[in-house]
TIVO-2410 file (N, C-alpha, C; in nm, 3 decimals):
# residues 109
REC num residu      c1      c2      c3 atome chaine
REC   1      X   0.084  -0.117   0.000     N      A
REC   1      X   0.000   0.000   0.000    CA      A
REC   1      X   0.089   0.124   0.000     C      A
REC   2      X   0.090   0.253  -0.087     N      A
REC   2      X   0.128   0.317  -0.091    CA      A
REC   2      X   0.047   0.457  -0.013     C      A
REC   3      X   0.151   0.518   0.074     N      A
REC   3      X   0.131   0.601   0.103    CA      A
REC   3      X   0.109   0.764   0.027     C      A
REC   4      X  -0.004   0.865   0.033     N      A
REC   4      X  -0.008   0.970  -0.079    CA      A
REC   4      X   0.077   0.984   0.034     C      A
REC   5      X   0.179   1.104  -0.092     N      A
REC   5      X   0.244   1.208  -0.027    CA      A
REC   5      X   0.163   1.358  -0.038     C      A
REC   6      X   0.232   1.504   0.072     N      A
REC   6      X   0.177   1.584   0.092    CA      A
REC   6      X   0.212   1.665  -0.050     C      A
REC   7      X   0.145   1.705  -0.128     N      A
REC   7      X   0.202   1.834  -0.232    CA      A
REC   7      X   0.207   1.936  -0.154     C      A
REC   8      X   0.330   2.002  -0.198     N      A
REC   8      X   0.389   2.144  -0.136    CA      A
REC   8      X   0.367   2.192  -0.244     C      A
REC   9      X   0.359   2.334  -0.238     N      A
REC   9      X   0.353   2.428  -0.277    CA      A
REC   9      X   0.532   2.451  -0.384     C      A
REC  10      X   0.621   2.383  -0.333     N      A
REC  10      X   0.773   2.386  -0.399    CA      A
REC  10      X   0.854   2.400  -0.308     C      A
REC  11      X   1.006   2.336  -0.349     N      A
REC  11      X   1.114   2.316  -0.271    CA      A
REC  11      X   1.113   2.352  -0.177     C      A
REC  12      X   1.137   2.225  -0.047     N      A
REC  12      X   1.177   2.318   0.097    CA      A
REC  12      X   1.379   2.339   0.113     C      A
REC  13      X   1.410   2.463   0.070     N      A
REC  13      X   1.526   2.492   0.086    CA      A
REC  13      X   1.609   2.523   0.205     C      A
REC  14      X   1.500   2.572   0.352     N      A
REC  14      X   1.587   2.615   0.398    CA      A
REC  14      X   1.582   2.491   0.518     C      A
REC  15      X   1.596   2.373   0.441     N      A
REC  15      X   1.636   2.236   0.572    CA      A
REC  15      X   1.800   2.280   0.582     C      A
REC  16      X   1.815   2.183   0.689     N      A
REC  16      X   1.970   2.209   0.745    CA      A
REC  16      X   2.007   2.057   0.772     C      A
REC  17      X   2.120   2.043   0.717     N      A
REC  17      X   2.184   1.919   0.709    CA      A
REC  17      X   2.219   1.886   0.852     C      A
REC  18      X   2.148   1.719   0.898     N      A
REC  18      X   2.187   1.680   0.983    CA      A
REC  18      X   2.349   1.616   1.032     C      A
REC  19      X   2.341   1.616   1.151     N      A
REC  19      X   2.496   1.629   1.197    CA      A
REC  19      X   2.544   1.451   1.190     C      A
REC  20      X   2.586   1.397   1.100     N      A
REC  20      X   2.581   1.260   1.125    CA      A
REC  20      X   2.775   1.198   1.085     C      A
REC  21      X   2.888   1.301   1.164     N      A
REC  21      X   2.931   1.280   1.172    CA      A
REC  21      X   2.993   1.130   1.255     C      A
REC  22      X   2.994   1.181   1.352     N      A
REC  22      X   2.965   1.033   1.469    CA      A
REC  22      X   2.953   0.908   1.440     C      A
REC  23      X   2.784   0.887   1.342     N      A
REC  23      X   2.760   0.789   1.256    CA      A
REC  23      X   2.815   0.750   1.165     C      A
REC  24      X   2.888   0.781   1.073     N      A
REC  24      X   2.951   0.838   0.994    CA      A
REC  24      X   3.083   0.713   1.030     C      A
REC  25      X   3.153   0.798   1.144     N      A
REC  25      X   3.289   0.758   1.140    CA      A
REC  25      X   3.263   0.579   1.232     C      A
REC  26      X   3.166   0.550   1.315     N      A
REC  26      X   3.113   0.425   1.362    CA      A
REC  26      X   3.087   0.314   1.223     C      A
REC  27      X   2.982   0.380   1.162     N      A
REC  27      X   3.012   0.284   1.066    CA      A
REC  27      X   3.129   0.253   0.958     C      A
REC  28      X   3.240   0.351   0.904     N      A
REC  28      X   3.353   0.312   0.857    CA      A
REC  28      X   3.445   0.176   0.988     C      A
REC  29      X   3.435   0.272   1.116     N      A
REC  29      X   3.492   0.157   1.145    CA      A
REC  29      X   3.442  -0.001   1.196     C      A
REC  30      X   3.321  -0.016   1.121     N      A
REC  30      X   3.215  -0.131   1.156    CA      A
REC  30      X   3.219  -0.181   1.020     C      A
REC  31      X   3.237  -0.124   0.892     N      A
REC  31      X   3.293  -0.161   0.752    CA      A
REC  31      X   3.347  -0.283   0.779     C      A
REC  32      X   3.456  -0.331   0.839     N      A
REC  32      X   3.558  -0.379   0.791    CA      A
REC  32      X   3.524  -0.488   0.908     C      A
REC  33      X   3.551  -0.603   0.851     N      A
REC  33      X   3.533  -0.760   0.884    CA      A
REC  33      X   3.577  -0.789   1.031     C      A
REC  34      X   3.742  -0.787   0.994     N      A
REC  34      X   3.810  -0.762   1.145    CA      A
REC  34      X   3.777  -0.730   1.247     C      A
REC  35      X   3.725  -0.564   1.225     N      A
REC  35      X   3.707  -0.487   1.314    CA      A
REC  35      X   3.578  -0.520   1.399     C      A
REC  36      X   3.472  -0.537   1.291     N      A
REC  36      X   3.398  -0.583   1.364    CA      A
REC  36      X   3.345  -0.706   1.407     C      A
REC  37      X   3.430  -0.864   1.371     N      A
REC  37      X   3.481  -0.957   1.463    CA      A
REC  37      X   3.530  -0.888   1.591     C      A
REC  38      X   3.641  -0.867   1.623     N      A
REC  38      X   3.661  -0.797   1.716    CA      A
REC  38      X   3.567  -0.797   1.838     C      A
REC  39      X   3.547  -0.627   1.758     N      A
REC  39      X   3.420  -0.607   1.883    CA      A
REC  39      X   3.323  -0.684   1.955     C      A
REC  40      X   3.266  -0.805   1.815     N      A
REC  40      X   3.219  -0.913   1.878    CA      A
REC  40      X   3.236  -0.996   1.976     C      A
REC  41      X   3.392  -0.994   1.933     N      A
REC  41      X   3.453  -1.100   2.013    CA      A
REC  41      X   3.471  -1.043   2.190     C      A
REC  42      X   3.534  -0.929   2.185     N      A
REC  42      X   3.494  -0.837   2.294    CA      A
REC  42      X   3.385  -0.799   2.402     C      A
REC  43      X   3.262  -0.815   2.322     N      A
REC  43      X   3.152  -0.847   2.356    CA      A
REC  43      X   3.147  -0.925   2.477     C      A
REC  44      X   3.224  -1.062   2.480     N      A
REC  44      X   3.207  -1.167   2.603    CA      A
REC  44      X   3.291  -1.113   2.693     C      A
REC  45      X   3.379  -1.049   2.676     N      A
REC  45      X   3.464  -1.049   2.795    CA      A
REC  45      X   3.645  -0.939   2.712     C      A
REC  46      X   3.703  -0.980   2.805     N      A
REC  46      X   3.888  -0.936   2.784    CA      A
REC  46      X   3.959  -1.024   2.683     C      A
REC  47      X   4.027  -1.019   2.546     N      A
REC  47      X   4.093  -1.081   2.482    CA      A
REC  47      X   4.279  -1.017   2.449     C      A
REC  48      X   4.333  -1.160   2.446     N      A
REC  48      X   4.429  -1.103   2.375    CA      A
REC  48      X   4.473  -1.118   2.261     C      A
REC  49      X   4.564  -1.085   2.200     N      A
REC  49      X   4.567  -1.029   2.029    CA      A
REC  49      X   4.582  -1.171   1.972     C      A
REC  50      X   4.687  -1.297   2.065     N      A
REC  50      X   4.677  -1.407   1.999    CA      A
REC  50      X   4.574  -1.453   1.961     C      A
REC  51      X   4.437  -1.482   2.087     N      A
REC  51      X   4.326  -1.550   2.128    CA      A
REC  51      X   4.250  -1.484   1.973     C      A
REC  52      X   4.228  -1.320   1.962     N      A
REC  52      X   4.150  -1.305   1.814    CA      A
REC  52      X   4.196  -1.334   1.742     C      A
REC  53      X   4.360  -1.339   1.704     N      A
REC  53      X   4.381  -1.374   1.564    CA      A
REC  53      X   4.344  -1.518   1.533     C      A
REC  54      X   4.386  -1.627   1.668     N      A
REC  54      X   4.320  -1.776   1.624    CA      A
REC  54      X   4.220  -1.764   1.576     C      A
REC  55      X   4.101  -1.729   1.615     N      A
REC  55      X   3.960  -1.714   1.648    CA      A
REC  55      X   3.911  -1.718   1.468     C      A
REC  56      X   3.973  -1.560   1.473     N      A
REC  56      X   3.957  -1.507   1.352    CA      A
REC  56      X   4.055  -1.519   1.213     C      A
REC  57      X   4.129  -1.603   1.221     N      A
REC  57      X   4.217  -1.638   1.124    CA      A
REC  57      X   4.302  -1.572   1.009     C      A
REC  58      X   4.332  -1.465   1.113     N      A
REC  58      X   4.397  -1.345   1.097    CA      A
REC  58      X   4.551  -1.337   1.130     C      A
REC  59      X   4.623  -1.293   1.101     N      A
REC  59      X   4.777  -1.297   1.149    CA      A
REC  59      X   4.795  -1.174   1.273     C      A
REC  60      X   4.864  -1.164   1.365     N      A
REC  60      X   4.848  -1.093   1.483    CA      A
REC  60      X   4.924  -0.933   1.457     C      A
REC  61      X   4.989  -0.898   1.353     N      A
REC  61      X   5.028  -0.777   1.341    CA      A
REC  61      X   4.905  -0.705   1.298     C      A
REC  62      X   4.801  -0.797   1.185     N      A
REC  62      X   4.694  -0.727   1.107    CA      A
REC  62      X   4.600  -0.721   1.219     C      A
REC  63      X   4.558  -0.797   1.360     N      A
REC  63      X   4.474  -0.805   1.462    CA      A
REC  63      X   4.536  -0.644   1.541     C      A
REC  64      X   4.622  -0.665   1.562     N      A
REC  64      X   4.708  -0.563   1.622    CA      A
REC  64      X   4.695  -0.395   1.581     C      A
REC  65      X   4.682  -0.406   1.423     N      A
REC  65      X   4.668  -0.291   1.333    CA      A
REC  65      X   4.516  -0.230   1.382     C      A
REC  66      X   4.423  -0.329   1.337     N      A
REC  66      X   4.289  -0.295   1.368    CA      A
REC  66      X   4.236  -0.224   1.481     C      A
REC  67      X   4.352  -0.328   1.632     N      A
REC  67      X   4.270  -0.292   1.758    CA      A
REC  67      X   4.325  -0.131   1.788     C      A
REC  68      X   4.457  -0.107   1.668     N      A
REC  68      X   4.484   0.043   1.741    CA      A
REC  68      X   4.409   0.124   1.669     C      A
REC  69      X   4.324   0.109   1.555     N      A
REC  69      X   4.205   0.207   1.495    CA      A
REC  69      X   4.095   0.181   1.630     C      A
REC  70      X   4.038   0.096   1.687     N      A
REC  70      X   3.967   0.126   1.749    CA      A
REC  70      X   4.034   0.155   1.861     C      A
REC  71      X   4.147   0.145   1.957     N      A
REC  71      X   4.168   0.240   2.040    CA      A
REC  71      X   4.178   0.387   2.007     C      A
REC  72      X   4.205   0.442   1.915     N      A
REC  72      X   4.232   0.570   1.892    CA      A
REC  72      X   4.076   0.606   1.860     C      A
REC  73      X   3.930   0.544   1.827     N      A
REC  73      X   3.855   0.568   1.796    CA      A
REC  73      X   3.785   0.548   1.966     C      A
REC  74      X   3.834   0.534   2.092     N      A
REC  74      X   3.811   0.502   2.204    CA      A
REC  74      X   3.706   0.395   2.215     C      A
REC  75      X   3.688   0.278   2.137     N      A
REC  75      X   3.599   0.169   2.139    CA      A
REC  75      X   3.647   0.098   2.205     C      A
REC  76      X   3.792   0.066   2.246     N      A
REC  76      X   3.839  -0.021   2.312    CA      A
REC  76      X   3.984  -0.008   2.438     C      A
REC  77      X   4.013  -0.045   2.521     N      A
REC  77      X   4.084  -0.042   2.587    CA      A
REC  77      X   4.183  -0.161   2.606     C      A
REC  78      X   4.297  -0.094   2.643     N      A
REC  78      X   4.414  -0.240   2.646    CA      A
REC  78      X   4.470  -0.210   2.819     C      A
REC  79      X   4.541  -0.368   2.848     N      A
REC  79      X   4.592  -0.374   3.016    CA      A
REC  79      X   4.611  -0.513   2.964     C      A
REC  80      X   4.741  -0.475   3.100     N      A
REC  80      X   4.874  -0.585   3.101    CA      A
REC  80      X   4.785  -0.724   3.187     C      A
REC  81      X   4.798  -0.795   3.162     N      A
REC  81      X   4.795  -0.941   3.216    CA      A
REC  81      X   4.876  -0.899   3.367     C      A
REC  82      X   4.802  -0.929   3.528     N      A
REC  82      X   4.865  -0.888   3.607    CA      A
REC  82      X   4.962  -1.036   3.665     C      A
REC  83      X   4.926  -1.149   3.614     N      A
REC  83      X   5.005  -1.263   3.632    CA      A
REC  83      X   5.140  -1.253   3.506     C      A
REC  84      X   5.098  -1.214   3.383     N      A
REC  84      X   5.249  -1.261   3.318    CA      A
REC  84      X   5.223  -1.096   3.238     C      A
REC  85      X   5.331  -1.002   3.231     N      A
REC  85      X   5.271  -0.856   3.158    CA      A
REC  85      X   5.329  -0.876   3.014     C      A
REC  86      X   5.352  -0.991   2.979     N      A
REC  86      X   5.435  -0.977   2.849    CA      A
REC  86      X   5.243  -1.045   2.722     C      A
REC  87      X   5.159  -1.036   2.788     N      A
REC  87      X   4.997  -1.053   2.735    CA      A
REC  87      X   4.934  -0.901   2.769     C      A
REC  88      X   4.920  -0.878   2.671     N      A
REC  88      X   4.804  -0.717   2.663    CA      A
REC  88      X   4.699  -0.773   2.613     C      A
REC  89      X   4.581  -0.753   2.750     N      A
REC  89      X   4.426  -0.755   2.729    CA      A
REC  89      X   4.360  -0.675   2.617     C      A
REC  90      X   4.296  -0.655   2.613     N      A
REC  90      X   4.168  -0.547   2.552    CA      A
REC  90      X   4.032  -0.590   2.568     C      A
REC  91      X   3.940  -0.498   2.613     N      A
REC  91      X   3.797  -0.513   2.640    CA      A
REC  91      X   3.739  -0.412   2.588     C      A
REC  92      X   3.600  -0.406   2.578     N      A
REC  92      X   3.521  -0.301   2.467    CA      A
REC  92      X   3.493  -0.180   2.619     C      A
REC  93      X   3.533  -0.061   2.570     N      A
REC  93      X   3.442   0.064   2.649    CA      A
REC  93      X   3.313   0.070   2.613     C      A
REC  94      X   3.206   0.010   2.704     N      A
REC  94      X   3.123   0.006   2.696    CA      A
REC  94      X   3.002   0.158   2.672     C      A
REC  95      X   3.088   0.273   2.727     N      A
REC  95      X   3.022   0.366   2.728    CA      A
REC  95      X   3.001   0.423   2.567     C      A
REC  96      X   3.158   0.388   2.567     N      A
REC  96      X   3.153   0.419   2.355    CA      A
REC  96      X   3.050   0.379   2.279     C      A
REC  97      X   3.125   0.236   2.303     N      A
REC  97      X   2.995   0.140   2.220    CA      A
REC  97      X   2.863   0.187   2.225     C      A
REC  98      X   2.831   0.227   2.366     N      A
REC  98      X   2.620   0.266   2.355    CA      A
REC  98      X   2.655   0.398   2.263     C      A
REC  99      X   2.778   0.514   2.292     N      A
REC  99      X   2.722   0.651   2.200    CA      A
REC  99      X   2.752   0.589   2.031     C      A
REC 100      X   2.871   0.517   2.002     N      A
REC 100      X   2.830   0.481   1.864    CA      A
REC 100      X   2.720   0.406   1.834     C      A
REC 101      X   2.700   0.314   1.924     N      A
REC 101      X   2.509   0.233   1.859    CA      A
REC 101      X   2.413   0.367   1.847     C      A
REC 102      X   2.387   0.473   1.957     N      A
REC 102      X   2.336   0.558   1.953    CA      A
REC 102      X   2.326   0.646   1.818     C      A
REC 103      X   2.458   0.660   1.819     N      A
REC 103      X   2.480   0.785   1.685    CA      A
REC 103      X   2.433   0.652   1.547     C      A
REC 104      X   2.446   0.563   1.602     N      A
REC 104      X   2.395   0.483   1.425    CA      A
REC 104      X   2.211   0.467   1.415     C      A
REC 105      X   2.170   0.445   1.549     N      A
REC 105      X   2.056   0.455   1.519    CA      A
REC 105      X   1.987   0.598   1.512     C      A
REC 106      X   2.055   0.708   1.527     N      A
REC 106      X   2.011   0.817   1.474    CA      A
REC 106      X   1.970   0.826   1.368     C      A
REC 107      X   2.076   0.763   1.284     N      A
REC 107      X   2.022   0.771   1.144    CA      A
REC 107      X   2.003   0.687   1.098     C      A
REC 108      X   1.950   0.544   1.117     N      A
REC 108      X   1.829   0.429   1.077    CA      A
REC 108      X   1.742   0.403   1.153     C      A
REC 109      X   1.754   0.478   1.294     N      A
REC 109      X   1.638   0.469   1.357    CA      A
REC 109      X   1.481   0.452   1.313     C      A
***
């Protein structure tokens, strides 16, 4: 069933482009396979770079590459193993994660 639309009178010009930066840069870094394995994987708990690359059948420099786009994108956080420090954790910032889900359902909401 199709909905009528309203006839206007002509062009509404003076809309203003929504701000969907945020969204924007969440989904580039949700693009990419890795990355968002990852996060998945994150999801359960603390990983380290070996544990995803098995997982994900990835080589650990390219696991490594990824997790520092999402640290610099603050999705994720890293910490030393307090039994052996030569293992760096990473777990998802959860607070991130809700404002990027947020900023994505802004605009498919």
């Amino acid at each position: 069933m199709r909905a009528d639309l309203p006839v206007l009178p002509g062009p509404r010009l003076d809309l203003s482009a929504p701000d969907v930066a945020r969204a924007v840069d969440a989904a580039a870094l949700l693009s990419d396979r890795t990355r968002a394995g990852i996060l998945r994987m994150l999801r359960d708990g603390p990983h380290c770079v070996c544990e995803m690359a098995a997982a994900l059948g990835e080589r650990e420099n390219n696991v490594s590459n990824h997790l520092a786009r999402l640290r610099e994108a603050g999705l994720v956080r890293a910490s030393r193993h307090d039994a052996n420090a030569r293992f760096q954790y990473y777990e998802r910032d959860e607070a991130a994660i809700k404002a990027a889900g947020d900023a994505l359902r802004g605009v498919l909401g």
